[in-house]
C-alpha positions as CSV (number, residue, x, y, z in Angstrom):
1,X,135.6,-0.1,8.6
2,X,135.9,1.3,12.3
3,X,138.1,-2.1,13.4
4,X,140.4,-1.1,9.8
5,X,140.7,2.5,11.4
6,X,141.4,1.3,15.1
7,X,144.1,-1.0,13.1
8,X,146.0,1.9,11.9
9,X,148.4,3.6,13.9
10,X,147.9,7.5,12.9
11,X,145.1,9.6,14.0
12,X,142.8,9.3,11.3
13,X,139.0,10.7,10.9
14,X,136.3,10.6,8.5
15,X,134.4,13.9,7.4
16,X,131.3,14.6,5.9
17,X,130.0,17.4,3.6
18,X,128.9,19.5,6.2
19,X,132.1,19.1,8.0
20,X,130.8,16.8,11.1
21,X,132.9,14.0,12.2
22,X,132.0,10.6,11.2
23,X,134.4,8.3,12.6
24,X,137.6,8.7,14.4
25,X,139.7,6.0,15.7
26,X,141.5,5.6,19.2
27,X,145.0,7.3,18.0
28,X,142.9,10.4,17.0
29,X,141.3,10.7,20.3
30,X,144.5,9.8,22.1
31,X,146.3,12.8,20.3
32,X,143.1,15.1,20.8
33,X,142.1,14.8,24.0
34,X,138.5,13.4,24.7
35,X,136.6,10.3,23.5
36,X,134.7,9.0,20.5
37,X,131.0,9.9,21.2
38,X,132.8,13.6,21.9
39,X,134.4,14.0,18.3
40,X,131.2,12.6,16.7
41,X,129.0,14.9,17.8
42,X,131.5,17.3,17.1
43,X,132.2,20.2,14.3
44,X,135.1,18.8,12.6
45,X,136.9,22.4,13.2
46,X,136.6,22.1,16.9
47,X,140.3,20.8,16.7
48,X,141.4,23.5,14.8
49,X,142.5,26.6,16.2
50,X,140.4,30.3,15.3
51,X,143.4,31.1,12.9
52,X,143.2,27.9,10.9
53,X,139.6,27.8,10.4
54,X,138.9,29.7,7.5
55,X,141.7,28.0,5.2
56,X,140.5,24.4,6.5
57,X,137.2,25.2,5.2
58,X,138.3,25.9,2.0
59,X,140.9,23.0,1.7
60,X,137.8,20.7,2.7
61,X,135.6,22.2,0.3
62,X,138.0,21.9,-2.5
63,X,138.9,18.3,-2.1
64,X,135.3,17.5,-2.0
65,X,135.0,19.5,-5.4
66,X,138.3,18.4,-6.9
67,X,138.5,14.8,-5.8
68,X,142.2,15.9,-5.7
69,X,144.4,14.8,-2.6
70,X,145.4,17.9,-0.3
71,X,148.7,18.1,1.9
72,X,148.4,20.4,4.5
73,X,150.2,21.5,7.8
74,X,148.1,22.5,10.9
75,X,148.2,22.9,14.8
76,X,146.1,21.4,16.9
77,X,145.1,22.0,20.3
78,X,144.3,19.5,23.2
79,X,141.8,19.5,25.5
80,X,144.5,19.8,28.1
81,X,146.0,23.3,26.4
82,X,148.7,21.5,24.5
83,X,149.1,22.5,21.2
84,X,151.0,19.8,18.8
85,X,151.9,20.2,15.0
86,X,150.5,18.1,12.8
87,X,150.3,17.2,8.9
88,X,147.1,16.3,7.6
89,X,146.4,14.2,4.6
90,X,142.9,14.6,3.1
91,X,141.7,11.9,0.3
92,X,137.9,11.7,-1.1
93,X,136.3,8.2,-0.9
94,X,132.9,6.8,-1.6
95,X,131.1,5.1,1.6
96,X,128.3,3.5,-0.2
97,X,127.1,6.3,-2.3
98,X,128.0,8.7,0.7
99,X,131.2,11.0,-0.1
100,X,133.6,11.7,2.8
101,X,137.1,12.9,3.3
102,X,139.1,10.4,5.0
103,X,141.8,12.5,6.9
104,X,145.4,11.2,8.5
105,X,147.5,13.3,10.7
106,X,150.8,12.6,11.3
107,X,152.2,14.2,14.4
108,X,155.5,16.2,13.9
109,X,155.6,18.4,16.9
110,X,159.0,16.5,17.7
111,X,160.9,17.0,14.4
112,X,159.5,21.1,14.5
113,X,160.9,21.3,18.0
114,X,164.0,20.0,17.3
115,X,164.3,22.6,14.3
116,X,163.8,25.0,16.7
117,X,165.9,24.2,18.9
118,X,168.2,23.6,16.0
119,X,167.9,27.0,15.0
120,X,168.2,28.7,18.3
121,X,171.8,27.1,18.8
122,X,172.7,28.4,15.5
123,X,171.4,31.6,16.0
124,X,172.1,32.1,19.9
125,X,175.4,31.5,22.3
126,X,174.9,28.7,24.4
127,X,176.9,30.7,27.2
128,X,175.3,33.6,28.1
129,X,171.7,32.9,26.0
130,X,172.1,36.2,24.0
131,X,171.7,36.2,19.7
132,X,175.4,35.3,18.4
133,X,176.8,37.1,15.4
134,X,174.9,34.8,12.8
135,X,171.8,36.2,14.5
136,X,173.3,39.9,14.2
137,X,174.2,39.6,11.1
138,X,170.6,38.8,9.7
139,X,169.3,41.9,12.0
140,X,172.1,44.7,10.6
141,X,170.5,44.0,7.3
142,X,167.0,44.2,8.3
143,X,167.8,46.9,10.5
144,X,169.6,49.1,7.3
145,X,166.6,48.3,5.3
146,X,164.3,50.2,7.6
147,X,166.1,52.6,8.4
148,X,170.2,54.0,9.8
149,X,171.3,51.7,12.9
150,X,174.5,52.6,14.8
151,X,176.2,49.5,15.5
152,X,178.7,49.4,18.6
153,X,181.3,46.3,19.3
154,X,182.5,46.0,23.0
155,X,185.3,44.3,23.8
156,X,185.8,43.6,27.7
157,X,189.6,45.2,28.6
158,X,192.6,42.6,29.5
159,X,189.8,39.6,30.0
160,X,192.3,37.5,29.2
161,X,194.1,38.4,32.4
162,X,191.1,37.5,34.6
163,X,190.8,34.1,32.6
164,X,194.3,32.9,33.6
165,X,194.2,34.8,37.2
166,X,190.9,33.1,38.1
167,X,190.6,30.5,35.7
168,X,187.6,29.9,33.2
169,X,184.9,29.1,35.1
170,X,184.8,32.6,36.7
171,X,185.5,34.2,33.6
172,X,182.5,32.2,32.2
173,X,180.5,33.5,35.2
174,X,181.4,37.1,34.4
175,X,180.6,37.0,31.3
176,X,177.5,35.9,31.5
177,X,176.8,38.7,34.3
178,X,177.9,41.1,31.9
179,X,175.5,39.9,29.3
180,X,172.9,39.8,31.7
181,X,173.7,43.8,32.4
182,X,174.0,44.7,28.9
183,X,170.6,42.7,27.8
184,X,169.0,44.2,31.2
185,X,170.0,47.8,30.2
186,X,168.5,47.5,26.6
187,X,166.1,49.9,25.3
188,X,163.2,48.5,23.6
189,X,164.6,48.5,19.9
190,X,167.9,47.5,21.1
191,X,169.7,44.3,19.9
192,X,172.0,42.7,21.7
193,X,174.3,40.0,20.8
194,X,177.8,38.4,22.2
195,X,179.8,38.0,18.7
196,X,183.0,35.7,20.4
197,X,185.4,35.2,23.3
198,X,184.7,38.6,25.4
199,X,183.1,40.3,22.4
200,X,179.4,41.7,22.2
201,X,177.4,44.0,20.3
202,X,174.6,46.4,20.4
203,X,172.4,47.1,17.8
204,X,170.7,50.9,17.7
205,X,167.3,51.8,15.5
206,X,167.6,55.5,14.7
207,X,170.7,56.6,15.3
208,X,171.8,59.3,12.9
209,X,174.7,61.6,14.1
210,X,177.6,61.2,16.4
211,X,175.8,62.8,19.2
212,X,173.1,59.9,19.3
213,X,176.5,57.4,18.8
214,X,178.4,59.0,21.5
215,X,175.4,58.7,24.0
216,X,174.7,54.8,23.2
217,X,178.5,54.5,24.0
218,X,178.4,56.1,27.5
219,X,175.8,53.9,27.8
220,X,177.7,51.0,27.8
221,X,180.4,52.2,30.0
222,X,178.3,53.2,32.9
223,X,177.2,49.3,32.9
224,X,180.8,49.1,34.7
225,X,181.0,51.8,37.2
226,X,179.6,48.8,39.8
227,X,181.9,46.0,40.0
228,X,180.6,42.4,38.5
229,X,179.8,39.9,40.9
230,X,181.4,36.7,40.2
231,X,182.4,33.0,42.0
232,X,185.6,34.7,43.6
233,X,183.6,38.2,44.4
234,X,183.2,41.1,43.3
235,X,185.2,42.2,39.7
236,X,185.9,46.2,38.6
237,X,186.1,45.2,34.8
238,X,186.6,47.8,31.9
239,X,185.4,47.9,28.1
240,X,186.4,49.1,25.0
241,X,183.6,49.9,22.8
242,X,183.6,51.3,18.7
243,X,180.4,52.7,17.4
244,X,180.0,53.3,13.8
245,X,176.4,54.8,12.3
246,X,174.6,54.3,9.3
247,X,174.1,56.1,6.4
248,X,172.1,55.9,2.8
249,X,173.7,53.5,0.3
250,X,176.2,52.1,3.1
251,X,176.2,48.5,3.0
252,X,176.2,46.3,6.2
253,X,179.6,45.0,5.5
254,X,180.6,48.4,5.4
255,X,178.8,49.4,8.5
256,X,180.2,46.5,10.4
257,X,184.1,47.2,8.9
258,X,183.5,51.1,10.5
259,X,182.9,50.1,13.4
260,X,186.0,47.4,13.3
261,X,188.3,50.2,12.8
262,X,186.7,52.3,15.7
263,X,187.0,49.6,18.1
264,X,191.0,48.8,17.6
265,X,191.4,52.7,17.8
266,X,189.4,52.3,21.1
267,X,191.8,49.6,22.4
268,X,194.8,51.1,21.8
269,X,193.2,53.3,24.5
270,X,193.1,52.5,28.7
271,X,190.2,51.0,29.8
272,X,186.7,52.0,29.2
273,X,187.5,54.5,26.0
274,X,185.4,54.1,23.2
275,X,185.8,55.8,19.7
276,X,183.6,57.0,17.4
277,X,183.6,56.1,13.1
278,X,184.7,59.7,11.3
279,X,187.2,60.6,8.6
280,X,189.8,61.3,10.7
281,X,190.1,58.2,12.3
282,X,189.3,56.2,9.1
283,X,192.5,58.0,7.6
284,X,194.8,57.4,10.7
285,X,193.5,53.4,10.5
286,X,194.5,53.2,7.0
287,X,197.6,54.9,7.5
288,X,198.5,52.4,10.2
289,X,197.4,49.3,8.3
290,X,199.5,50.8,5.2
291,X,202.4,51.1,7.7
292,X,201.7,47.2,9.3
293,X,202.3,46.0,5.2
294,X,205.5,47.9,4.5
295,X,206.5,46.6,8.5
296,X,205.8,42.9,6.6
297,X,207.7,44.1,3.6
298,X,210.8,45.1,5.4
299,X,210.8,42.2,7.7
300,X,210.3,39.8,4.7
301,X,213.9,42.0,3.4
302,X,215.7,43.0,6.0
303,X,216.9,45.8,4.1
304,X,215.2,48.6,5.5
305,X,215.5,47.8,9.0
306,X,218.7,48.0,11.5
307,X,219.9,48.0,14.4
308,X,221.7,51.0,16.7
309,X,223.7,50.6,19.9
310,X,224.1,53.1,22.4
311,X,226.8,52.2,25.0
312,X,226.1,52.4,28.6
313,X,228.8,53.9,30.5
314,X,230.3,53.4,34.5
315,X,229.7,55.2,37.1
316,X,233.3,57.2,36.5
317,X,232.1,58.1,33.0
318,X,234.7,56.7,31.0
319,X,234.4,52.9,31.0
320,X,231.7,51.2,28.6
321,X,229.7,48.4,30.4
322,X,227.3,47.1,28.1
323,X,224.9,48.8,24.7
324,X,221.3,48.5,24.3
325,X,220.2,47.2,20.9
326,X,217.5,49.7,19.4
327,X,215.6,49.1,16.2
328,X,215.6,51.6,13.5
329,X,213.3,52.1,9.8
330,X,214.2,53.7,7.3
331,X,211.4,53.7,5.0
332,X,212.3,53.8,1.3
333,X,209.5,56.8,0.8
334,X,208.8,58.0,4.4
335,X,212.4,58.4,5.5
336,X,213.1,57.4,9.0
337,X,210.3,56.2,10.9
338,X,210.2,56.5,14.6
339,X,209.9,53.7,17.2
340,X,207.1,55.6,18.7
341,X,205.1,54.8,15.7
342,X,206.0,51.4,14.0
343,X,206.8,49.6,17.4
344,X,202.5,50.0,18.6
345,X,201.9,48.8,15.2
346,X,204.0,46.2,14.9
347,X,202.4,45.0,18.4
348,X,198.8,45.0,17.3
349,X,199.7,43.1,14.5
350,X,202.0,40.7,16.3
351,X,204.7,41.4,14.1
352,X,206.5,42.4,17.9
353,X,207.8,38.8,17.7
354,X,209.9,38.2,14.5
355,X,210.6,41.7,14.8
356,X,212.2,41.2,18.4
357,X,214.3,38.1,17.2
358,X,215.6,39.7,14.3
359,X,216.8,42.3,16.4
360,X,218.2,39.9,19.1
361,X,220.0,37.8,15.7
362,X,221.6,40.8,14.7
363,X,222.3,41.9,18.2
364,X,223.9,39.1,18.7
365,X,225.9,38.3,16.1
366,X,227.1,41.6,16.5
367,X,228.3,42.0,20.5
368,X,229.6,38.4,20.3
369,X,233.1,39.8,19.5
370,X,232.8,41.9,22.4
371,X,232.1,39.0,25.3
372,X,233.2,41.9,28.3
373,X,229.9,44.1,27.5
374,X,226.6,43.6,28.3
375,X,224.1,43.4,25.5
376,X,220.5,44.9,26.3
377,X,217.8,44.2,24.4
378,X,214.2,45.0,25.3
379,X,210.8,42.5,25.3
380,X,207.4,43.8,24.4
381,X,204.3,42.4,26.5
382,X,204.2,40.4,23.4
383,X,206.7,38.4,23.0
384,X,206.6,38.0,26.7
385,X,203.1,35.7,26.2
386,X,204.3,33.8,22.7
387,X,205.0,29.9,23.2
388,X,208.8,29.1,23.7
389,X,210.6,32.3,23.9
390,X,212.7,31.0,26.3
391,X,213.8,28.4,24.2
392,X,214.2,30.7,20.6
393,X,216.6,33.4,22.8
394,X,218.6,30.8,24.2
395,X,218.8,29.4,20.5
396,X,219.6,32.8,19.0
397,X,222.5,33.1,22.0
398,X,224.0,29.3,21.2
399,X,223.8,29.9,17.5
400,X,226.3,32.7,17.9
401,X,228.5,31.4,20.6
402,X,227.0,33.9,23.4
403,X,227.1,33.2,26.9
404,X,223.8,34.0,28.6
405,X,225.2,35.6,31.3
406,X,226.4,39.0,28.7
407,X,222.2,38.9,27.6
408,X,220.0,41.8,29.0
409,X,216.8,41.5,28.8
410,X,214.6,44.7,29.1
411,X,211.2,44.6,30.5
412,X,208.8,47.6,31.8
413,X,207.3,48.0,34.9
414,X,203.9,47.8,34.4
415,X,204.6,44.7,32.0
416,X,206.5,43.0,35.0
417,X,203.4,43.6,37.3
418,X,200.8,42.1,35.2
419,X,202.8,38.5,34.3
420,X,201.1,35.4,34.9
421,X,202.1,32.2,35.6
422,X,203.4,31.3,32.5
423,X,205.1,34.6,31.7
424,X,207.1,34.2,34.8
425,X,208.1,30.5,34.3
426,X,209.6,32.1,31.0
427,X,211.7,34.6,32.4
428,X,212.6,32.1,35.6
429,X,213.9,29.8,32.4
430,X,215.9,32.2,31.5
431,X,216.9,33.8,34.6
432,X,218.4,30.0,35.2
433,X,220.2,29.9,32.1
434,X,222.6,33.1,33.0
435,X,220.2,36.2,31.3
436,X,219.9,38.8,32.9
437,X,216.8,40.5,33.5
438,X,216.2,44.5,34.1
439,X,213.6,46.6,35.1
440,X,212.8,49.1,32.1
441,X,211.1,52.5,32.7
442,X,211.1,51.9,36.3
443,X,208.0,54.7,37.8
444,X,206.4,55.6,34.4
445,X,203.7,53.0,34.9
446,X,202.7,52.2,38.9
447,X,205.7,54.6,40.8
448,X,206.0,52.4,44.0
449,X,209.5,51.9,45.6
450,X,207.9,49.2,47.2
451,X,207.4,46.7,44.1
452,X,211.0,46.3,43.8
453,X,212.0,43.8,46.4
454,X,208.7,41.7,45.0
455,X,210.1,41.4,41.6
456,X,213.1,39.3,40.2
457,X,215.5,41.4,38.7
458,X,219.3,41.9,38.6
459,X,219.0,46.1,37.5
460,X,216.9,49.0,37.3
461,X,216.5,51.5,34.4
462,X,215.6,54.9,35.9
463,X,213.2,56.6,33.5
464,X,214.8,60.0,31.8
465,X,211.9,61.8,32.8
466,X,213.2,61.7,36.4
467,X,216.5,62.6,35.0
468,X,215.6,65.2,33.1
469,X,213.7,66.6,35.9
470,X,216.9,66.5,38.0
471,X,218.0,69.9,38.3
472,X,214.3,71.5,38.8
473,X,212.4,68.9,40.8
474,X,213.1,68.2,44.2
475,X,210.9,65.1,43.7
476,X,212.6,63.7,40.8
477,X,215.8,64.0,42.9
478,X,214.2,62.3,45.9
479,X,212.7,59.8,43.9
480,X,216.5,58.9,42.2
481,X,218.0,58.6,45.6
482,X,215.5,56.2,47.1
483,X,215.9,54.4,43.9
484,X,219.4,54.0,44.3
485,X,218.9,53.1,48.5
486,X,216.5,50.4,47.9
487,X,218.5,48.8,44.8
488,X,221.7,48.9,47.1
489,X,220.2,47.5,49.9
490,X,218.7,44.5,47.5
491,X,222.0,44.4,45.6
492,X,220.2,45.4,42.3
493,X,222.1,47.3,40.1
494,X,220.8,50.7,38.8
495,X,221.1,52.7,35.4
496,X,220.0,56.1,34.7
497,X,218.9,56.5,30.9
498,X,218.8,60.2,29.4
499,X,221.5,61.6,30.8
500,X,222.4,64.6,28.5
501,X,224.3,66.9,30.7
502,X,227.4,66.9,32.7
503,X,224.6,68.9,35.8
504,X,222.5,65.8,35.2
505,X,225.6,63.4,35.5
506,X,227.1,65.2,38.5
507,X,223.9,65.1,40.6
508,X,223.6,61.5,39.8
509,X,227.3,60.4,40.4
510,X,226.7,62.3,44.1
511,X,223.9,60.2,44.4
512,X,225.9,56.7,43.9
513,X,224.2,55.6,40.4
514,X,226.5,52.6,39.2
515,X,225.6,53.2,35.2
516,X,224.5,56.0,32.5
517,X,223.3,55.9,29.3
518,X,222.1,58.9,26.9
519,X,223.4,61.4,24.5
520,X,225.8,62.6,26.9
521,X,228.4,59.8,26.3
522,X,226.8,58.7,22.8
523,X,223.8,58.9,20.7
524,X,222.5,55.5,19.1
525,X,225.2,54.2,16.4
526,X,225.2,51.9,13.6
527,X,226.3,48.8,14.0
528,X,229.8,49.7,12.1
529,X,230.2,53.2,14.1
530,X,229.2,51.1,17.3
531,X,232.1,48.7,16.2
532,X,234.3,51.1,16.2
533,X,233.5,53.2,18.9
534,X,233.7,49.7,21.5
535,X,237.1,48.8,19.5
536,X,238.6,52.2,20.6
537,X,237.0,51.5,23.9
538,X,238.7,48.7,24.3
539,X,242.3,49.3,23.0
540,X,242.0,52.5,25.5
541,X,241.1,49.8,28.3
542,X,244.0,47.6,27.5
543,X,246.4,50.4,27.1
């Protein structure tokens, strides 16, 4: 019998009644730890840790009752420390007239620690080591079971920007020194958890009013006033965080949507805002996401939106040089909807784009019959970044018959300043082609003179609230003249925009501004009025 047991490749042993070791062969011992003469003078629970003890005894005893065959799973610990999982197989057989319990264990402890590891990649991000959202998920409904958890998502502000700046193995590095803050800065009952990209969570136990919300938020944003250090140094970043708390019969769906809506209110903020769940935003959020449908609607129409023109005139103040295409709404049940608040909605929801080439179509196909004006037509940040535009505009402008050279592309300041790589190679495209390109809103966003002669443009837009300002501010004026010095010196070509008054217009023509534009010389007009208006223009001009 002993040289059938050494023949067998799995751990086997043979028990008695009063649980002593019998026999054991060589694969037992080799998975145990120790020799022969050890285990047979041996309790057969030595192998078995404290926990397991009492239920073994009571398997054994029941198969030595039953006669039944018993299936069990157990850990077992070697005499070196190392613990390995095991199944064991327990059978009753007859040696001579002695009943024992011939046992088999078959060691699993690499199949259970690949299931671990198994479930720890589906439950954890392999980039920065913290839970993922599957993981989150499963705690947000434990969590609302026990009790009313607030649950805040972070964003990290404009990390795209540092991605294609630095590339992505120091935005890897960041982020993962980000989690490493947020995890180290955890209280206790805190969960923590990156959800995607440069998105992360935090899970608070017991937090019941906005007071307790608002603190866990300020939390989060001190984490930032140090800079991050990185590969390429030391990195100021900024967060945007949206914090919605439970309450009874709210579901974690619900919860998690709540807190969805306070983080996009959040990031239509600067850096480092964060917004708080309440009515009032819930009822602004709707509003806006009712607005982004009827934006679809109209676009998938065309019949609510067009397009306005408001001439830009010389210096002299008689001669049209150009129009800038705006975008109007006129909502079937709302009326006329402002710029101000479809435009940011139609950018969030990247709408911006077909938006921007319907308006440059009908733009187009519009100021084609009038090849001697310059048509300006603004770009959003937006379309600035989506795949091609070069090549759609240029489209749009060959569809029609336009020359480049009459296209005036309007882009802010601030927008300008922030391009990368690819942005640039864009607007170099086009710049090649004959389109113009012009600084919109030039001071609103950074005010330096001195980022002109860094940046590739062929005109300036003066904002109107240095115009306005004219006749009160001795700033404004000093900022208007330098404006005017530096784009002179450059050759850049320079237009003041809200000019309303004939004060306004004489400060600004003793100044040397080449163009204006506001309600002085016209408001916006529909495309026929704007017809007509540039076809009087025009027979004037010939005359």
């Amino acid at each position: 019998m002993r040289m059938m047991l050494e023949a067998l490749p799995s751990p086997v042993l043979l028990i008695d009644r009063n649980d002593r070791i019998v026999e054991v062969n060589q694969a037992f011992c080799a998975l145990a730890g120790r020799n022969r003469e050890h285990w047979l003078s041996t309790p057969s629970q030595f192998y078995l840790s404290p926990e397991q003890f009492a239920r073994y005894t009571a398997e054994h005893a029941q198969v030595f009752a039953t006669g039944e065959d018993m299936e069990t799973e157990e850990v077992i610990e070697g005499h070196d420390g190392t613990c390995r999982n095991v199944v064991t197989r327990r059978r009753r057989i007859l040696v001579g007239d002695t009943p024992l319990v011939l046992t088999i264990l078959t060691d699993i402890t690499p199949l259970r620690k690949a299931e671990a590891d198994i479930r720890h990649l589906a439950y954890h991000d392999t980039l920065t080591g913290l839970p993922n959202r599957a993981a989150l998920n499963e705690q947000l409904v434990k969590s609302m079971d026990d009790g009313a958890p607030a649950l805040l998502l972070i964003d990290l502000y404009q990390f795209k920007d540092i991605n294609d700046a630095f590339g992505d193995s120091v935005g890897d590095a960041l982020l993962r020194a980000f989690a490493y803050r947020l995890a180290g800065a955890a209280r206790g009952s805190d969960r923590v958890a990156r959800t995607g990209g440069d998105s992360f969570a935090v899970l608070v136990d017991d937090c019941h009013d906005a007071a307790a919300a608002e603190a866990a938020c300020r939390r989060v944003l001190a984490l930032l006033d140090a800079p991050l250090v990185g590969p390429s140094g030391a990195v100021m970043l900024g967060v945007s965080v949206g914090c919605a708390w439970g309450e009874p019969g709210l579901s974690p769906a619900e919860l998690h949507r709540r807190a969805e809506f306070a983080l996009y209110e959040a990031k239509r903020q600067p850096a480092n805002a964060f917004r708080l769940y309440d009515a009032v935003l819930a009822g602004e959020v709707q509003a806006r996401r009712a607005l982004e449908a009827d934006l679809r609607t109209a676009l998938a129409t065309g019949d609510q939106l067009d397009v306005h023109y408001q001439p830009v005139i010389d210096a002299g103040g008689h001669r049209v040089v150009g129009v800038e295409a705006l975008v109007r709404w006129h909502h079937p049940q709302q009326g006329m909807i402002a710029p101000l608040r479809f435009i940011p909605v139609a950018e969030a929801s990247g709408l911006i784009v077909p938006l921007g080439e319907w308006v440059l179509d009908r733009a187009v196909a519009m100021m084609v019959r009038f090849p001697a004006l310059a048509l300006a037509v603004n770009l959003s940040p937006i379309q600035l970044r989506s795949p091609d535009l070069d090549s759609r505009i240029l489209a749009i402008l060959a569809r029609h018959g336009m020359d480049p050279r009459q296209l005036q592309l309007e882009v802010t300041e601030s927008t300008m300043l922030a391009m990368d790589a690819g942005v640039e190679q864009t607007l170099a495209r086009l710049r090649e082609a004959g389109v113009q390109l012009v600084l919109d809103d030039f001071g609103t966003g950074y005010s330096s003179l001195s980022h002109l002669h860094k940046l590739a443009v062929d005109r300036v837009k003066i904002d109107q609230s240095f115009v306005r300002d004219l006749a009160r501010s001795k700033d404004a004026r000093a900022i208007i003249q330098a404006v005017l010095g530096i784009g002179q010196s450059l050759g850049i070509g320079v237009t003041a925009e809200g000019v309303e008054d004939e004060l306004q217009q004489g400060f600004l023509r003793s100044f040397g501004c080449h163009e204006y534009q506001g309600y002085l010389f016209s408001r916006p007009l529909p495309a026929a009025e704007a017809a007509a208006f540039l076809d009087a223009h025009m027979e004037r001009a010939a005359a």
